[in-house]
Backbone of each chain as ProteinMPNN parsed JSONL, in Angstrom:
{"seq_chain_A": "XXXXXXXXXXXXXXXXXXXXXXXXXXXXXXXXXXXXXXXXXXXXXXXXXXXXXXXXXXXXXXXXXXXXXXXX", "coords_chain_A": {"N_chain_A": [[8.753, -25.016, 0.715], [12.075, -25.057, -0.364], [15.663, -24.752, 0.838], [18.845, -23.933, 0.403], [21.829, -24.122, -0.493], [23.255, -22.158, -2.587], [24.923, -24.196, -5.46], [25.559, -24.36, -8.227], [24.7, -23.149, -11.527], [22.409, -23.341, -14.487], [22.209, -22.148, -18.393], [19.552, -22.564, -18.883], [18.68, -22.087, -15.791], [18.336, -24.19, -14.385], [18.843, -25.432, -11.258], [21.297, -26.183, -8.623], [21.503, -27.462, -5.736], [22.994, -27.457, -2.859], [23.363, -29.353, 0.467], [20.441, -29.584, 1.923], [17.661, -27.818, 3.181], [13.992, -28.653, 4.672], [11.64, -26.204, 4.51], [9.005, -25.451, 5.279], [7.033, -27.067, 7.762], [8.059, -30.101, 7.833], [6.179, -31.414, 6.153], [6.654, -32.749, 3.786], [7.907, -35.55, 3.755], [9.885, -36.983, 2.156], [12.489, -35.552, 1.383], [14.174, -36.046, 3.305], [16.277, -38.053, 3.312], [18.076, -36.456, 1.577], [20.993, -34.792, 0.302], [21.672, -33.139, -1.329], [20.269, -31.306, -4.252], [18.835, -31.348, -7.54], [17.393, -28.642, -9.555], [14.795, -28.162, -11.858], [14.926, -25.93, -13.997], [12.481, -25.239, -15.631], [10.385, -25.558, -13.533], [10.669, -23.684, -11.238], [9.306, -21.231, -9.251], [10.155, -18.501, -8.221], [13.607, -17.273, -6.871], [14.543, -16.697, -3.516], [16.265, -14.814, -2.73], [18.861, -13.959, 0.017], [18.609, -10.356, 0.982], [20.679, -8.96, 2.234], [23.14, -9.746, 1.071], [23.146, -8.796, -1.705], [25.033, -7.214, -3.791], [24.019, -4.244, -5.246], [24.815, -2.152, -6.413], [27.324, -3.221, -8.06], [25.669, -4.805, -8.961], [23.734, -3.185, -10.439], [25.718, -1.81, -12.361], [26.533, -3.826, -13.946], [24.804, -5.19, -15.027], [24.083, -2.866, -16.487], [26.457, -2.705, -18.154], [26.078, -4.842, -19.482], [23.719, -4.881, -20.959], [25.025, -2.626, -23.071], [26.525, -3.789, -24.568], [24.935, -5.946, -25.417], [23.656, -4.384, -27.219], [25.101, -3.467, -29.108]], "CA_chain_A": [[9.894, -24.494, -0.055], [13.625, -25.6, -0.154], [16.203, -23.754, 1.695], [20.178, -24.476, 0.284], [23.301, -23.08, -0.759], [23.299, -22.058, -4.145], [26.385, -24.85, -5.624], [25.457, -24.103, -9.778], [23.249, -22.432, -12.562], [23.348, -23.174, -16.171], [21.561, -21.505, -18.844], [17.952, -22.846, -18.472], [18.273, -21.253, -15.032], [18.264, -25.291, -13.785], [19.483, -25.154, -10.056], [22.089, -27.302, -8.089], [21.708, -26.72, -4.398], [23.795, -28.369, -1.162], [22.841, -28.601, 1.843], [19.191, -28.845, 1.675], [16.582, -28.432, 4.402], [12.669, -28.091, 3.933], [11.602, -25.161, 5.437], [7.918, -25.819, 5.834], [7.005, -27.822, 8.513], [8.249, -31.007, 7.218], [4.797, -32.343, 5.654], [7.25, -32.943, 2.93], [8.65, -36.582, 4.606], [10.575, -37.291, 0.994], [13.223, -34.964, 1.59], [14.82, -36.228, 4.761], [17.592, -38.42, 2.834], [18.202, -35.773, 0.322], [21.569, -33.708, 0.543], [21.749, -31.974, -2.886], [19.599, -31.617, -5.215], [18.916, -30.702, -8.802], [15.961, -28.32, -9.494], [14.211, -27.984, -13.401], [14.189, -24.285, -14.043], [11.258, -24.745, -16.025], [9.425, -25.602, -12.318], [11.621, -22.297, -10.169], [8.3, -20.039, -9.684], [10.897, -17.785, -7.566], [14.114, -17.51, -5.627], [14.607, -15.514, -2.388], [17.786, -14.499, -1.776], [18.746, -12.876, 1.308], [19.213, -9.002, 0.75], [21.776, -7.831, 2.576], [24.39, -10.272, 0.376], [23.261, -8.866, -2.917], [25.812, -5.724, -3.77], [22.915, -3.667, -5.713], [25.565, -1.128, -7.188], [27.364, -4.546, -8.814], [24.751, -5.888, -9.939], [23.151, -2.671, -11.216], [26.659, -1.713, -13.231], [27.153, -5.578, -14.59], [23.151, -5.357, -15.743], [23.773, -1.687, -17.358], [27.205, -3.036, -19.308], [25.275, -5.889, -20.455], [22.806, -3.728, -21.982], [25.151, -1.848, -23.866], [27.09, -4.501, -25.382], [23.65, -6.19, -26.099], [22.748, -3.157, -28.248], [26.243, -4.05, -30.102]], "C_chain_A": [[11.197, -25.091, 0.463], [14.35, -24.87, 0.182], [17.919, -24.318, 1.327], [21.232, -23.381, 0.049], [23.734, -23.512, -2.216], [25.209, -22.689, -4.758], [26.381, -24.314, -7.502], [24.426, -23.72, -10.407], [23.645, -22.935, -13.682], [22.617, -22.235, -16.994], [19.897, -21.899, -18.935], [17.591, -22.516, -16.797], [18.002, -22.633, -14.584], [19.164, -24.75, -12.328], [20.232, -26.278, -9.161], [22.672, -26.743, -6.7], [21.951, -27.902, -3.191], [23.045, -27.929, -0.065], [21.235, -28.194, 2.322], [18.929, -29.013, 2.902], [15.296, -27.682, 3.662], [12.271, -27.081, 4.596], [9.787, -25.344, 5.858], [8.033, -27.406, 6.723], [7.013, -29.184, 8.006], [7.126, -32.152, 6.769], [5.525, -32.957, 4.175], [8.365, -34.374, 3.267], [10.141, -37.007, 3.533], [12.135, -36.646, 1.061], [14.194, -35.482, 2.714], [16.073, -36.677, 4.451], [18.085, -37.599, 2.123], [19.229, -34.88, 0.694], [21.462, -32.417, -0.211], [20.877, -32.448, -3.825], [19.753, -30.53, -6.612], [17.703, -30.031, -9.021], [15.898, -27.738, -11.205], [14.702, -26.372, -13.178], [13.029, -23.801, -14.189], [10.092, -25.222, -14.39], [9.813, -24.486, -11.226], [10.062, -21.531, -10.734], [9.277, -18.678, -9.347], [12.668, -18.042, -7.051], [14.738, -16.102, -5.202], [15.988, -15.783, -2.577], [18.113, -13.53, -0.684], [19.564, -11.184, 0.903], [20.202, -8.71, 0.772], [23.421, -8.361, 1.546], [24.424, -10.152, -1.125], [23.821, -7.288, -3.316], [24.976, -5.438, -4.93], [23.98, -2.991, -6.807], [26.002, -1.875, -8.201], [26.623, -4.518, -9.87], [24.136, -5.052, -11.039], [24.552, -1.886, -12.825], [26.709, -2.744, -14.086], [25.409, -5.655, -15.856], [23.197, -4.187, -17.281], [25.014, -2.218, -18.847], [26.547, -4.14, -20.41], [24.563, -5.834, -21.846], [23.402, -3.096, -23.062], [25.947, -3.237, -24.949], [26.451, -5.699, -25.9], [23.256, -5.47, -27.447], [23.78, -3.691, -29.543], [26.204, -4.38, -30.877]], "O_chain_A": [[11.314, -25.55, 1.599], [13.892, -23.761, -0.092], [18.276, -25.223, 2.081], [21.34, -22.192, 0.35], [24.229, -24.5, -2.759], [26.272, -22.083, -4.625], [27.457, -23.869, -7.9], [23.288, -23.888, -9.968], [24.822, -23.057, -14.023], [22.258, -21.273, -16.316], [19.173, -20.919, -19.113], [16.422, -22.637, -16.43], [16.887, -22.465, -14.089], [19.987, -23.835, -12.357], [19.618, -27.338, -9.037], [23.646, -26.032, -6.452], [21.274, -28.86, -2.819], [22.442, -26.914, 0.285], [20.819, -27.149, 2.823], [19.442, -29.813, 3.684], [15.229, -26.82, 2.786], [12.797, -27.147, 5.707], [9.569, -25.324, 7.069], [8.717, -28.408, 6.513], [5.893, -29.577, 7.68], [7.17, -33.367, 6.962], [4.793, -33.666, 3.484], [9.564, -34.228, 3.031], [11.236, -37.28, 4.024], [13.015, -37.438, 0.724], [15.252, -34.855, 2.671], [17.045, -36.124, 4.966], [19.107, -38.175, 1.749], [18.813, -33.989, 1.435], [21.268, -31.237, 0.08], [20.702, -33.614, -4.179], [20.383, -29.484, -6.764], [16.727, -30.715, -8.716], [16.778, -27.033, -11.698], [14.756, -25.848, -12.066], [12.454, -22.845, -13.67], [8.884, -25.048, -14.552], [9.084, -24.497, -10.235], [9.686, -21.305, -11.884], [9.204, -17.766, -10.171], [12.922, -19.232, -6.86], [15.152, -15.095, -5.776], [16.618, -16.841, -2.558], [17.608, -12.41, -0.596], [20.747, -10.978, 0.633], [20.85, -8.261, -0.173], [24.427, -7.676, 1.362], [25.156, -10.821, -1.855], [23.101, -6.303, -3.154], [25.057, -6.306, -5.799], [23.92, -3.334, -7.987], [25.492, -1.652, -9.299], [26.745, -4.324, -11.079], [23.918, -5.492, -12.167], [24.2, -1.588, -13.967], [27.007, -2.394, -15.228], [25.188, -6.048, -17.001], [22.753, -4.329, -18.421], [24.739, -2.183, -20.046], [26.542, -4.208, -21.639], [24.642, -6.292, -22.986], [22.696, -2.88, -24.046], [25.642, -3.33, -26.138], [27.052, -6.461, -26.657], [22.692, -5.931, -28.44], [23.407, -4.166, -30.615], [27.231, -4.76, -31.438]]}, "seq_chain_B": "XXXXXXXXXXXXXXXXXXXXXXXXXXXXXXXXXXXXXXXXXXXXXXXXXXXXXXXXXXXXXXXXXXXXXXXXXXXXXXXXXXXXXXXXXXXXXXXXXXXXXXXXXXXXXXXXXXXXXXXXXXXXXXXXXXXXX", "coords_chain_B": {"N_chain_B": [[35.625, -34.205, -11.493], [35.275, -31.339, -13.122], [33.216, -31.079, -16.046], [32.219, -28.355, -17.124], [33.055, -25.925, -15.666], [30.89, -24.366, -12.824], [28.391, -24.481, -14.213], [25.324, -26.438, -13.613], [25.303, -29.404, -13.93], [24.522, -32.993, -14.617], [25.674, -34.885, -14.231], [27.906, -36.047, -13.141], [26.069, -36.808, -11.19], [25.291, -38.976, -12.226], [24.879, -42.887, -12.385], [24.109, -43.167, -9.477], [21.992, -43.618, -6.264], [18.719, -42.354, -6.426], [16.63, -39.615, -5.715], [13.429, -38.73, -7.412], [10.891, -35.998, -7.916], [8.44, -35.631, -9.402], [5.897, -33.725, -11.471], [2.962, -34.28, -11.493], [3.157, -35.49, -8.987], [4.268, -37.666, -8.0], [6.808, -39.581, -6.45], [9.582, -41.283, -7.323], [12.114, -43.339, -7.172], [15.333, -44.144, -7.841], [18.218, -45.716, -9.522], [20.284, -43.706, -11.241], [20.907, -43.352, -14.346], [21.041, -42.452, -17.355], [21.091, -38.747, -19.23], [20.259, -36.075, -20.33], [20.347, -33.242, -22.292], [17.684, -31.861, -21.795], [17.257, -32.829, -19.101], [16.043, -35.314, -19.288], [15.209, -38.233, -17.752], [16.842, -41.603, -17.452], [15.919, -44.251, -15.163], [16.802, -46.372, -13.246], [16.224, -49.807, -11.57], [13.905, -48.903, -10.415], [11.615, -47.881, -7.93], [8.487, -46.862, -6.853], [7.606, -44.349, -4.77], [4.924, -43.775, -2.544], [4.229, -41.545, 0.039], [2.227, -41.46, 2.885], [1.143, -39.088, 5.482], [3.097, -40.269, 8.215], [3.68, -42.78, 6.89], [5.211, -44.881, 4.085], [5.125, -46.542, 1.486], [6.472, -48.597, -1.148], [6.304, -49.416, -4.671], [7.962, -51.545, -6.957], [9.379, -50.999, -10.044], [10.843, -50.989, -11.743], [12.635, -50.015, -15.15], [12.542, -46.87, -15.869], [11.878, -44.377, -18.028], [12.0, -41.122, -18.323], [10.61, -38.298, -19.307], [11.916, -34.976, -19.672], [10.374, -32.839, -19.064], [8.754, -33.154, -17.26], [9.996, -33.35, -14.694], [10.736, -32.43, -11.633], [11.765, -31.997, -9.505], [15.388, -33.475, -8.785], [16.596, -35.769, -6.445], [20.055, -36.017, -4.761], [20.395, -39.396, -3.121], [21.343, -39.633, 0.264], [22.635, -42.39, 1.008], [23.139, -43.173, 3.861], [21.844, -41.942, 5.384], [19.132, -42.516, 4.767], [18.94, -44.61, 6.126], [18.117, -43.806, 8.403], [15.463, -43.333, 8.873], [12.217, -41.455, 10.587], [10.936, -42.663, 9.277], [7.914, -44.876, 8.621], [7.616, -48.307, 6.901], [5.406, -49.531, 5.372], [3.341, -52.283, 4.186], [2.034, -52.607, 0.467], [-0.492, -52.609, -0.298], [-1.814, -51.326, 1.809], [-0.499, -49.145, 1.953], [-1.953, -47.936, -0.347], [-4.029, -48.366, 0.16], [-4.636, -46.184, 2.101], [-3.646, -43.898, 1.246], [-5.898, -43.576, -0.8], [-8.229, -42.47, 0.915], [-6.834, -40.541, 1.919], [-6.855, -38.854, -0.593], [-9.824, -38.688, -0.764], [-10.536, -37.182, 1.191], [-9.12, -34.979, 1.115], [-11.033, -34.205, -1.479], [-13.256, -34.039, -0.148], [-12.689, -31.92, 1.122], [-12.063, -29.715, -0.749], [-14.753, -29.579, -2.061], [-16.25, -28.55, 0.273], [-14.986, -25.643, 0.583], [-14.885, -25.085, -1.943], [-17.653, -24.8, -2.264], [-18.2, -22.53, -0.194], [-17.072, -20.687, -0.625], [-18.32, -19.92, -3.329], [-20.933, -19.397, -2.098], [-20.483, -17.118, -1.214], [-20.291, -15.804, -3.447], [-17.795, -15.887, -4.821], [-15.435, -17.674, -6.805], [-13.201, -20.18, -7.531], [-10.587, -19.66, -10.487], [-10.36, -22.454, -12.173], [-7.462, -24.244, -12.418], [-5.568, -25.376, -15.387], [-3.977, -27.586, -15.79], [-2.064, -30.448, -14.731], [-0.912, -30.799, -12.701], [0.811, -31.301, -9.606], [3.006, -30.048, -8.535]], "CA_chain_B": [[36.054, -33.297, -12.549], [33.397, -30.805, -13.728], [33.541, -30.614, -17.633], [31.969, -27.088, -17.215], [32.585, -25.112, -13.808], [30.278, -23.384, -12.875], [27.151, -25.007, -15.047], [24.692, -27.025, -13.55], [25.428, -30.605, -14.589], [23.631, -34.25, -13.541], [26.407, -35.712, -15.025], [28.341, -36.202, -11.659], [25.38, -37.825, -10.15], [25.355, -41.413, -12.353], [25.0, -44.195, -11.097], [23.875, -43.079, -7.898], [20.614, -43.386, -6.196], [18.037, -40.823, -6.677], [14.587, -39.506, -5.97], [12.988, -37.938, -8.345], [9.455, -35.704, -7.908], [7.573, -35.639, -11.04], [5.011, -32.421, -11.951], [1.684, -35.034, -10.826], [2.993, -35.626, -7.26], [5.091, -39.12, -7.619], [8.376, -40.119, -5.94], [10.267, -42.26, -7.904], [13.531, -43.464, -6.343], [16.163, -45.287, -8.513], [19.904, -45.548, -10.068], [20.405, -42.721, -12.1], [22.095, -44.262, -15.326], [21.433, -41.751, -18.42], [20.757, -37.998, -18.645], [20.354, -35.096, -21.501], [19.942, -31.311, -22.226], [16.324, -31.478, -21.32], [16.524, -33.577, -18.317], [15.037, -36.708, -19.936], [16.361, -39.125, -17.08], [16.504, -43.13, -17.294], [16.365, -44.842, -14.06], [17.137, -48.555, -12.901], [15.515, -50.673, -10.741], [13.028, -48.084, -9.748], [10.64, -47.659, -7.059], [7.877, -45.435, -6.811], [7.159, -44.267, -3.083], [3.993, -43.502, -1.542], [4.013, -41.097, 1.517], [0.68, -40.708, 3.678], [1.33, -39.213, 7.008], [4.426, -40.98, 8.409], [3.965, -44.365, 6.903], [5.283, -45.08, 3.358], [5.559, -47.804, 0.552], [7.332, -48.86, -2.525], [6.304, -50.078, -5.518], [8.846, -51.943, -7.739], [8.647, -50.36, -11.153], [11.943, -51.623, -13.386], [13.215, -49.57, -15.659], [11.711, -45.707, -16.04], [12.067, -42.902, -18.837], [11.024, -39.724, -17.789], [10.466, -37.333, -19.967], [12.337, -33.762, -18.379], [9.422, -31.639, -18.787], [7.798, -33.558, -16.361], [10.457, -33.555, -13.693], [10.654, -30.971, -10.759], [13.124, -32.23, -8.715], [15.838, -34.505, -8.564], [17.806, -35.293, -5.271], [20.533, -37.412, -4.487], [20.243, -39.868, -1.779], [22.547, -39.942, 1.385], [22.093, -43.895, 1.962], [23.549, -43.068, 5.495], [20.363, -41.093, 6.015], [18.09, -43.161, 4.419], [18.67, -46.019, 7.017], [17.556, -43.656, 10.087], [14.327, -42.003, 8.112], [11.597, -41.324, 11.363], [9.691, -43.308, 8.609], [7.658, -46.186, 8.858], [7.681, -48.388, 5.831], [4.23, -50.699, 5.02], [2.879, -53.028, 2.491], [2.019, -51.729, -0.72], [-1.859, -52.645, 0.08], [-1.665, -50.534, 3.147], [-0.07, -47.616, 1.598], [-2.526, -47.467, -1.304], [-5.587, -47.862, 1.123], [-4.548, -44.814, 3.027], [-3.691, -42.727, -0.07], [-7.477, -43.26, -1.239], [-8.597, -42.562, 1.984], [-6.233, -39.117, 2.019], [-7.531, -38.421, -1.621], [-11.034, -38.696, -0.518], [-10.812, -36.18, 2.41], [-9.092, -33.771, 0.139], [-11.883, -33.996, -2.18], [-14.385, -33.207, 0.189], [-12.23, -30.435, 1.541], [-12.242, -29.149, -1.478], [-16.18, -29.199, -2.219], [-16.285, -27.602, 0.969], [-14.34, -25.069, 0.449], [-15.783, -24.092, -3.407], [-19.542, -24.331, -2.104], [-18.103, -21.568, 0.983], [-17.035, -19.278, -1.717], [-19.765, -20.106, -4.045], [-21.954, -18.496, -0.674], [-20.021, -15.821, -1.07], [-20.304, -15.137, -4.569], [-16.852, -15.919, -5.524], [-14.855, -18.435, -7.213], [-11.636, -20.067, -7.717], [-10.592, -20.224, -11.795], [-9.694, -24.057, -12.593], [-6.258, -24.574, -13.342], [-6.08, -25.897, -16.823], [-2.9, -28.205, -16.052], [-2.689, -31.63, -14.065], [0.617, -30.142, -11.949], [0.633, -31.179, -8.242], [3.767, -28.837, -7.881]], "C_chain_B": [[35.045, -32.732, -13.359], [33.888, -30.476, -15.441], [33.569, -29.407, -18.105], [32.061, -26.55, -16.269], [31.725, -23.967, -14.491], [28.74, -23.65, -13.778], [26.694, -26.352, -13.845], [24.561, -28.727, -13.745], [24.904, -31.996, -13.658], [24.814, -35.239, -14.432], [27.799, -36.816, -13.754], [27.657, -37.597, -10.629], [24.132, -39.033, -11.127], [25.904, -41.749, -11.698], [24.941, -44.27, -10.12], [22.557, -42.895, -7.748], [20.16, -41.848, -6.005], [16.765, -40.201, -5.797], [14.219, -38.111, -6.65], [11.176, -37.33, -8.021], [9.353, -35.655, -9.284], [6.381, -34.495, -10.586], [3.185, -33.141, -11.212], [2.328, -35.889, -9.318], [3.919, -36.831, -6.744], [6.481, -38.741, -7.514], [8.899, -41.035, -6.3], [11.684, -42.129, -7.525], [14.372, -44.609, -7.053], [17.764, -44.924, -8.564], [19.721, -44.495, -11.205], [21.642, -43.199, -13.354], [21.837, -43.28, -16.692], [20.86, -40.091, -18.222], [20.604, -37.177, -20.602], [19.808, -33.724, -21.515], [18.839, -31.504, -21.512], [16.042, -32.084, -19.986], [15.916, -34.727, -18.157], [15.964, -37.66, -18.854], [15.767, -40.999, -17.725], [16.921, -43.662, -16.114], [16.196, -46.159, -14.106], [16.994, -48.623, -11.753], [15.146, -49.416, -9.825], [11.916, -48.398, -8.561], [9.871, -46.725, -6.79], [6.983, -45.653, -5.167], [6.1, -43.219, -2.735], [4.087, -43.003, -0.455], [2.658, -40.743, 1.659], [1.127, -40.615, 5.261], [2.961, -39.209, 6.933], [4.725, -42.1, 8.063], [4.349, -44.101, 4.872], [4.899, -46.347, 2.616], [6.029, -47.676, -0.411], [6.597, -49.946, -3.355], [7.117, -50.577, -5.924], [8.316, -51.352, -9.214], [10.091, -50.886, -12.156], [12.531, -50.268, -13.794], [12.051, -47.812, -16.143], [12.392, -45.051, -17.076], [11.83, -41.97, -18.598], [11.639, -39.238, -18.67], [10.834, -35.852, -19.245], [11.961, -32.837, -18.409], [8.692, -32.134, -17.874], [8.515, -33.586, -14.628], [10.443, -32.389, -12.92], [11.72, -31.19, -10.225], [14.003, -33.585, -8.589], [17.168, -34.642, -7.28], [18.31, -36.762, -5.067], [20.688, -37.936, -3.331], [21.463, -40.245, -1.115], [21.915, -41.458, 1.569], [22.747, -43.901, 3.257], [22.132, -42.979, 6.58], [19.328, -41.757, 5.611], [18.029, -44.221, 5.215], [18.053, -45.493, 8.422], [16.708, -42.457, 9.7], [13.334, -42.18, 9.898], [10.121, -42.683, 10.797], [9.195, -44.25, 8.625], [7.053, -47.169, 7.478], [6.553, -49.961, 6.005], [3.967, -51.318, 3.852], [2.495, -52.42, 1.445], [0.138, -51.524, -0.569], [-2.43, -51.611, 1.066], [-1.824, -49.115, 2.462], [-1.486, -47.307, 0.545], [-4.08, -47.113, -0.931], [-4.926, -46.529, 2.246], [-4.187, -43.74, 2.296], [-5.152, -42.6, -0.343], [-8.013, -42.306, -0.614], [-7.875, -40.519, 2.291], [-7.211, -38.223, 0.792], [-9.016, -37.972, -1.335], [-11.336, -37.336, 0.345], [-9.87, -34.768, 2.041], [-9.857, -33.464, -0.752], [-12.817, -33.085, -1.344], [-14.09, -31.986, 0.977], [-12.188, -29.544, 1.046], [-14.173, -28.728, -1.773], [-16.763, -28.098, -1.033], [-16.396, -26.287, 1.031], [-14.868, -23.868, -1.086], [-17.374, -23.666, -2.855], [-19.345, -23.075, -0.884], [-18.097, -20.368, -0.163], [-17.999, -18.946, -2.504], [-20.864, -19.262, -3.374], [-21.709, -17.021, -0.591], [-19.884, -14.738, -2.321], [-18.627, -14.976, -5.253], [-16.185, -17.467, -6.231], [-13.622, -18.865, -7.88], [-11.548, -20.499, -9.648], [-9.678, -21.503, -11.473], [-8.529, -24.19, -13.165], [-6.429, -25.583, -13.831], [-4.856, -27.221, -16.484], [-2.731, -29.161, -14.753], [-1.163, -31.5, -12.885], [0.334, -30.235, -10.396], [1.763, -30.208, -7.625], [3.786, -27.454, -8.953]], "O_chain_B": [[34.21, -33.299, -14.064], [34.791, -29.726, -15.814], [34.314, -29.012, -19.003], [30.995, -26.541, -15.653], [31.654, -23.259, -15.496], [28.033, -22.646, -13.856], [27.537, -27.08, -13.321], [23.413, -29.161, -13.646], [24.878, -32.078, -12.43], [24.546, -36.193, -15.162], [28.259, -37.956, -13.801], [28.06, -38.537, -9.944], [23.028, -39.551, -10.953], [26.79, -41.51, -10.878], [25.493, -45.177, -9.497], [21.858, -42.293, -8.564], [20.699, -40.789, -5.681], [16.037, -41.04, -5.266], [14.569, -36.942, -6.486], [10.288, -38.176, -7.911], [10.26, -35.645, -10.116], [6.016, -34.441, -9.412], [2.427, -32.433, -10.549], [1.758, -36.853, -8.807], [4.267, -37.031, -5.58], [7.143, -37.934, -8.166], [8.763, -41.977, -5.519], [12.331, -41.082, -7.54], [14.135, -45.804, -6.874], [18.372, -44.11, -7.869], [18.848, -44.69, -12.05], [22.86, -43.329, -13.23], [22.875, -43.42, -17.339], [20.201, -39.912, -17.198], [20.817, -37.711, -21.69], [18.93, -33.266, -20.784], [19.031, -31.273, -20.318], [14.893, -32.023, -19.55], [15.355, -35.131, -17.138], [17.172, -37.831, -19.019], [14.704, -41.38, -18.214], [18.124, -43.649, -15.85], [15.558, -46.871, -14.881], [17.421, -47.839, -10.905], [15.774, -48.995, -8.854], [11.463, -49.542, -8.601], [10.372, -45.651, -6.459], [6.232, -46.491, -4.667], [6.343, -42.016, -2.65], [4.06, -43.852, 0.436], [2.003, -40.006, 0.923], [1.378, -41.533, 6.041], [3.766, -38.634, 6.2], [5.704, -42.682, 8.53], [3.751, -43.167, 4.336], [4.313, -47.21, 3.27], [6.13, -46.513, -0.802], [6.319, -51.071, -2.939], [7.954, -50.186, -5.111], [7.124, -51.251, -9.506], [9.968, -51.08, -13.366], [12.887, -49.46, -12.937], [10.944, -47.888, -16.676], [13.619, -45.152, -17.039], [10.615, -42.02, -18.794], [12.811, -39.449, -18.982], [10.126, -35.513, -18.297], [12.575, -31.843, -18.021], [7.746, -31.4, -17.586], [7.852, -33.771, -13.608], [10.15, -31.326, -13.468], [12.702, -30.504, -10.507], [13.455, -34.657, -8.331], [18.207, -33.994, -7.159], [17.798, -37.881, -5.095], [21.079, -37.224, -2.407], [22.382, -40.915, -1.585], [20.867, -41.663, 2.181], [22.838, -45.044, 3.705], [21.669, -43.443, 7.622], [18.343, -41.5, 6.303], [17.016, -44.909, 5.085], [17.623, -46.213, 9.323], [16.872, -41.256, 9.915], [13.786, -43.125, 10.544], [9.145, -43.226, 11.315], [10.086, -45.099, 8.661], [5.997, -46.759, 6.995], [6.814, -51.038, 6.54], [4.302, -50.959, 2.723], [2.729, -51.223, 1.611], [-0.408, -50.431, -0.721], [-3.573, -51.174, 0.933], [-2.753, -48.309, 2.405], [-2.057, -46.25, 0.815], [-4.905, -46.279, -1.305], [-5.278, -46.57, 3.425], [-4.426, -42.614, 2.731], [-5.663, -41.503, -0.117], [-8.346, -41.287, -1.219], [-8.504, -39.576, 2.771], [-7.996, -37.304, 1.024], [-9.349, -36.849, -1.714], [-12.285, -36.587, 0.116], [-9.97, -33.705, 2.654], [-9.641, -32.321, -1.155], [-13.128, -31.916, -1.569], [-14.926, -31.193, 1.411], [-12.22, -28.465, 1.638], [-14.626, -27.592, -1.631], [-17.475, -27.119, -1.258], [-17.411, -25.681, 1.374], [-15.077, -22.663, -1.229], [-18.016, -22.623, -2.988], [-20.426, -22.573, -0.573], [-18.899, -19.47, -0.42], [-18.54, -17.841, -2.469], [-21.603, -18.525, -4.028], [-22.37, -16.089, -0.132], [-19.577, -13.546, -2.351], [-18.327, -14.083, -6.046], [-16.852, -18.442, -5.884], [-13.022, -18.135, -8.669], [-12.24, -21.399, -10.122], [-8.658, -21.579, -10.788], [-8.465, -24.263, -14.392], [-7.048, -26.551, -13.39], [-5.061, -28.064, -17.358], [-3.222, -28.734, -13.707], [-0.629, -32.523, -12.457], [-0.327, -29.332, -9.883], [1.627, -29.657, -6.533], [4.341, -26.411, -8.605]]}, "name": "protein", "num_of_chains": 2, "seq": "XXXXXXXXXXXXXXXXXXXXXXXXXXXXXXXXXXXXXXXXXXXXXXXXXXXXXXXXXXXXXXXXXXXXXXXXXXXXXXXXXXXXXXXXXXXXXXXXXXXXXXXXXXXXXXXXXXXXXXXXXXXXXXXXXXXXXXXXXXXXXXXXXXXXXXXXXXXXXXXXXXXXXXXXXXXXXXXXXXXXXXXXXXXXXXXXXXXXXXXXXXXXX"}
């Protein structure tokens, strides 16, 4: 897996991440020149993000307005 | 100057070298010269690179299309970093006899591996799709 700092999203959920490193034991040799990269969406099975930097309350207000002005 | 902040764009990174994974396992490394919604890249004066181990090679391949359902990743290359890879770079003969040679001993790791389960009365379902990532 790839390990960066989330730089852009667009709407296909394509990913544009700085700063890479591989996080498995580098059996992955390809990577070594590679700062930033671009990742498909349609190939993203996942991404982790680290907990403690995702404000829940946020996210769960921003999700609920969504919803209503979805219904709209 | 981003046309869209905040969007995703490969529009930035023309004309700069690349490497590209592809969905069946290849490293193709070129100039990044056209691009579109889907990803569809065109690269110049391509190379498609072979890793086994620590030793590589390069094909020469010209001019590529990719199709951008087939791409997984595309990253752009530091040529700073690409001159002090750990990597050791061999003939193309070389590389392709030690890919076989890898292929082979993943095969029978695999037969292995099904006839263990098989012993055990289980089995893995066959993915339907030719996707090394």
């Amino acid at each position: 897996s790839i390990c960066g700092t989330l730089h852009s999203v667009d709407q296909y959920l394509n990913i544009k991440l700085t700063d890479i490193s591989v996080t498995d034991p580098e059996k992955y040799p390809h990577m070594l020149s590679v700062k930033n990269c671009f990742i498909r969406g349609s190939v993203v099975r996942y991404v982790q993000l680290p907990a403690d930097e995702v404000d829940t309350q946020l996210l769960q207000d921003a999700a609920r307005k969504e919803a209503l002005q979805q219904k709209q | 100057m981003n046309y869209m902040p905040g969007t995703a764009s490969l529009i930035e990174d023309i004309d700069k070298k690349h490497l590209v994974l592809l969905r069946d396992g290849r490293t193709l490394i070129g100039f990044l010269r056209s691009i579109d919604q889907f990803a569809n890249l065109v690269l110049h004066q391509t190379v498609e690179r072979i890793h086994v181990g620590k030793k590589y090679g390069d094909i020469p391949r010209g001019i590529f299309v990719v199709r951008g359902e087939n791409v997984v990743l595309l990253g752009e290359i530091d040529l700073e970093k690409e001159s002090d890879t750990p990597l050791q770079q061999v003939s193309i003969e070389e590389i392709l006899e030690e890919q076989r040679v890898e292929q082979q001993t993943k095969l029978e790791n695999e037969k292995l591996k099904v006839q263990a389960l098989k012993d055990r009365g289980l089995s893995i379902p066959r993915a339907d799709t030719l996707d090394e990532y």
